[in-house]
C-alpha positions as a Markdown table, in Angstrom:
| # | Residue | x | y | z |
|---|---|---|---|---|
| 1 | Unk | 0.0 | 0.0 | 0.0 |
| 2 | Unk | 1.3 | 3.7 | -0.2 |
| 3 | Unk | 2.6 | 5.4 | 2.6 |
| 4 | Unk | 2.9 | 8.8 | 3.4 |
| 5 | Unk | 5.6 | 10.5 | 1.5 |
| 6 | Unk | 4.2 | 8.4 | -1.8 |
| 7 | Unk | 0.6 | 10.0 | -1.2 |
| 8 | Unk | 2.7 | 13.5 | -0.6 |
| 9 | Unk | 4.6 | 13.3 | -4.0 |
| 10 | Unk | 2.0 | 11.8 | -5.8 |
| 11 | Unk | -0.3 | 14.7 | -4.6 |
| 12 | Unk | 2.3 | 17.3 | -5.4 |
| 13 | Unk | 2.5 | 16.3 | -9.3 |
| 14 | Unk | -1.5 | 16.7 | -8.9 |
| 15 | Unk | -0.8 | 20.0 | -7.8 |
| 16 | Unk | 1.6 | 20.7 | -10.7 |
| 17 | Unk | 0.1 | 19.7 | -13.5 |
| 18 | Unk | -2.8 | 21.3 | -12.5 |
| 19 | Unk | -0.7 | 24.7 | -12.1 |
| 20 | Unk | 0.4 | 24.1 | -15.4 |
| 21 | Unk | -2.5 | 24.4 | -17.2 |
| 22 | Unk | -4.4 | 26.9 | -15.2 |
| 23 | Unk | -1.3 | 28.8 | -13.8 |
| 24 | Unk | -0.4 | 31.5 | -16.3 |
| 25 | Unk | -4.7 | 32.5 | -16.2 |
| 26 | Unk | -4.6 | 32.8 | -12.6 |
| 27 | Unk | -2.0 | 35.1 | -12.6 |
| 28 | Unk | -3.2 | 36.8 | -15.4 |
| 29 | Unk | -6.4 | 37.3 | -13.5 |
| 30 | Unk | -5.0 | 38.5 | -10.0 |
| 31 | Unk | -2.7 | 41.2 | -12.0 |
| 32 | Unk | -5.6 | 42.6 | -13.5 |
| 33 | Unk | -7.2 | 42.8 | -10.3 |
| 34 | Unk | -4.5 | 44.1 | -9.3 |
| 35 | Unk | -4.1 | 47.0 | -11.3 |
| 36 | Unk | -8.4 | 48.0 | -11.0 |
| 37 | Unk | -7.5 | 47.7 | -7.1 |
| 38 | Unk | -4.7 | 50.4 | -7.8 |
| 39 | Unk | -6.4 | 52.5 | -10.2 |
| 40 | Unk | -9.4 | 52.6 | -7.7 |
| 41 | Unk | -7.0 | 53.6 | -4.5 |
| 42 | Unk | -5.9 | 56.7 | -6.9 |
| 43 | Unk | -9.3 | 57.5 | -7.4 |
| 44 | Unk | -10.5 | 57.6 | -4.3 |
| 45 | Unk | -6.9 | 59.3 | -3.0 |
| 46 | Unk | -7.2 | 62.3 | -6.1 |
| 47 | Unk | -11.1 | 62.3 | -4.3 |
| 48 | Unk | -10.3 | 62.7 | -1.0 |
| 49 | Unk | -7.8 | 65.7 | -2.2 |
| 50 | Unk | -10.0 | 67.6 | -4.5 |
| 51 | Unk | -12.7 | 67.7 | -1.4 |
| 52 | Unk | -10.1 | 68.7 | 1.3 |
| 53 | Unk | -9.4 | 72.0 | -1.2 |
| 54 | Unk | -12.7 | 72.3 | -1.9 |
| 55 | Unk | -14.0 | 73.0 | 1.2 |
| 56 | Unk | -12.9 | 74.2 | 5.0 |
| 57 | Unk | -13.2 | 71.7 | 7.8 |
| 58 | Unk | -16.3 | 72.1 | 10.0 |
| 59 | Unk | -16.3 | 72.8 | 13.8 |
| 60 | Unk | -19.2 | 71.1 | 15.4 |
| 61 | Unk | -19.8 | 72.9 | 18.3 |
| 62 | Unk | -21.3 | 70.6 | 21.6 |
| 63 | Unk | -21.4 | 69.8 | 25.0 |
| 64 | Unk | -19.2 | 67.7 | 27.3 |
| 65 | Unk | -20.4 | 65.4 | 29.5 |
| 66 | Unk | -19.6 | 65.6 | 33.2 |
| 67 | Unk | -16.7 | 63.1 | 34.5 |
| 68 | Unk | -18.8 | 60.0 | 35.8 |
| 69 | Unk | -17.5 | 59.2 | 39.7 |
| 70 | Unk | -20.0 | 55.6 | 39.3 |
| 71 | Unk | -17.3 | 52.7 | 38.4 |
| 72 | Unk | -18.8 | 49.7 | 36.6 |
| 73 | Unk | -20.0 | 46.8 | 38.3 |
| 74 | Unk | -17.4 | 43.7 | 38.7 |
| 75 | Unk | -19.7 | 41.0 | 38.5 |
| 76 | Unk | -19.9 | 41.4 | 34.6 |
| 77 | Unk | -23.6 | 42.7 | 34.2 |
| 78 | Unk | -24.6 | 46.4 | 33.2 |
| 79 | Unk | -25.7 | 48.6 | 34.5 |
C-alpha cells in the first residue's frame, strides 16, 4: 500500500500539473485585479484631495459630559 511520503509526492505532481494548465490565467487574473485595485485607491486618493481644497473643515460645536465618579459593576452585568 502507499505510505505517506508516496501520497505526498504523488499529490504534489496533482498540484503541478494542475498549475500548469491553469497557472499563467490565474496570474493573469489576480494582476488585472490588481491593477483595478490600484487604479481605484488613486481615485479615491485624487477624491479625498479635491474635497479637502474644496471645502474648509467644520467645527461642530457641543457639550461635554460631566466626568462619571460611578465605576462599573465587577460581576460582569450592566448597569
Amino acid at each position: 500500500m502507499f505510505g505517506l511520503s508516496e501520497l505526498a509526492i504523488i499529490l504534489i505532481v496533482v498540484i503541478a500539473i494542475v498549475l500548469a494548465k491553469k497557472g499563467p490565467e490565474l496570474a493573469r487574473n489576480a494582476g488585472k485585479s490588481a491593477r483595478i485595485l490600484k487604479a481605484e485607491a488613486r481615485a479615491m486618493k485624487e477624491a479625498e484631495e479635491k474635497q479637502g481644497t474644496d471645502t474648509p473643515p467644520r467645527v461642530i460645536q457641543g457639550e461635554t459630559m460631566p466626568n462619571r465618579t460611578e465605576h462599573p459593576p465587577t460581576d460582569g452585568s450592566r448597569p
